[in-house]
C-alpha positions as CSV (number, residue, x, y, z in Angstrom):
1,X,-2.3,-14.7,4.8
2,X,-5.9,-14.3,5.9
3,X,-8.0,-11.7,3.9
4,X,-7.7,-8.2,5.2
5,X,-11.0,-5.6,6.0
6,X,-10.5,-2.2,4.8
7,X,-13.6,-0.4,5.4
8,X,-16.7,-2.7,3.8
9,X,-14.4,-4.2,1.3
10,X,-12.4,-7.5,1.5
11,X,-9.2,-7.9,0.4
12,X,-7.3,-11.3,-1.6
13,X,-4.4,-11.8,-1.7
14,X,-3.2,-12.0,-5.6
15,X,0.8,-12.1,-5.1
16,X,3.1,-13.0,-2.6
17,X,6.5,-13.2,-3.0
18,X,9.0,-15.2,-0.8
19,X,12.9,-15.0,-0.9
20,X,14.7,-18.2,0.4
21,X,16.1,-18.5,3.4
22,X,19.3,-17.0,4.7
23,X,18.7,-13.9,1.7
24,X,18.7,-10.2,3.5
25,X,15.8,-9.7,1.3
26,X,12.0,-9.3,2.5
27,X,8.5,-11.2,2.0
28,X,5.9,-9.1,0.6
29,X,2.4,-9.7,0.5
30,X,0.0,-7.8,-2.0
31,X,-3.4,-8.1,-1.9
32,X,-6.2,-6.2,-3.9
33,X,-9.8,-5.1,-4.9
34,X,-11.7,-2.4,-6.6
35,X,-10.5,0.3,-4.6
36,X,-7.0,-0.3,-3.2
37,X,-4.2,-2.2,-3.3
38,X,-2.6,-3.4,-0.2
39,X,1.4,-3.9,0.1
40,X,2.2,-5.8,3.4
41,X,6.0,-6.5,4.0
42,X,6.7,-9.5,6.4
43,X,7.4,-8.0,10.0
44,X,6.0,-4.5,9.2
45,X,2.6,-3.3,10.6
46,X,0.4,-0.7,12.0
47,X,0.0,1.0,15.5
48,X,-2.7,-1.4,16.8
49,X,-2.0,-4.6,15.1
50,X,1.3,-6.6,13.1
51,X,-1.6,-8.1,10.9
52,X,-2.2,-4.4,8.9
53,X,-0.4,-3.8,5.6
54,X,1.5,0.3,6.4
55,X,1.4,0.7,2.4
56,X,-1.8,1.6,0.7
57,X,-2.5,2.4,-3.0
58,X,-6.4,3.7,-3.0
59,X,-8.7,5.6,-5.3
60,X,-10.1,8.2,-3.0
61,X,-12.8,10.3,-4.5
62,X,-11.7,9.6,-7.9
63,X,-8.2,10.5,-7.3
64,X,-5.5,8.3,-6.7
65,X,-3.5,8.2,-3.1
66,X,-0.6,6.5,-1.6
67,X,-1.0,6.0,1.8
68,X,1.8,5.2,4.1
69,X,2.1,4.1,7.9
70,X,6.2,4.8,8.1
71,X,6.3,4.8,12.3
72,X,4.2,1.3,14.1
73,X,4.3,4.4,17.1
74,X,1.7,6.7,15.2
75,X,-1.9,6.2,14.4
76,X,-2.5,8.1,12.3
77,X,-0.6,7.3,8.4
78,X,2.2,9.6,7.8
79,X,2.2,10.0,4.7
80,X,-0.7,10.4,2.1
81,X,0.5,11.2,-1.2
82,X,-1.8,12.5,-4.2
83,X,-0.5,10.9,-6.9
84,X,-2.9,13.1,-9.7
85,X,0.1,15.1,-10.9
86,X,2.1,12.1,-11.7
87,X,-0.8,11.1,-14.6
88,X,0.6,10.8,-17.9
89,X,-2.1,13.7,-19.4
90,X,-1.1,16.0,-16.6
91,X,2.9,16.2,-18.2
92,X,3.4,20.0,-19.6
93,X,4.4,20.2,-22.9
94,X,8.3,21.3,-22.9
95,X,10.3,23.4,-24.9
96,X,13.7,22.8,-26.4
């Protein structure tokens, strides 16, 4: 798989997993850098091109985001998911 653009960064690819043939199961691509990490499942892709990855893991402004593409039909992602509240310091003490 060819490196990916995403914004002025380049991606590499640093895992790709394969099942055999004639498994129901999915190849996955995951690439990364300094600022995101890319999760490209075989036959999935983006509104304006197959060769996108619709999962991205980022650090947006210091926080980090999930970004999802869950419809090839929309543009725009649809889902973006702060993920600040699920840091292990943000957990609230409990009481028995």
């Amino acid at each position: 798989m060819p490196a990916q653009t995403l914004g002025q960064c380049e991606l590499k690819e640093v895992l790709s997993y394969v099942d055999p043939p004639g498994t129901n199961k999915i190849s996955v691509s995951v690439e990364s850098d300094d600022l995101a990490l890319v999760v490209h499942p075989e036959g999935y892709g983006v509104y304006d091109t197959d060769d996108a990855a619709p999962i991205l893991l980022e650090r947006c402004e210091g926080k980090l985001r999930l970004i999802v593409w869950a419809d090839i039909n929309d543009q725009e992602p649809t889902h973006i998911i702060d993920l600040e509240n699920a840091r292990v310091d943000a957990r609230k003490e409990t009481t028995p």
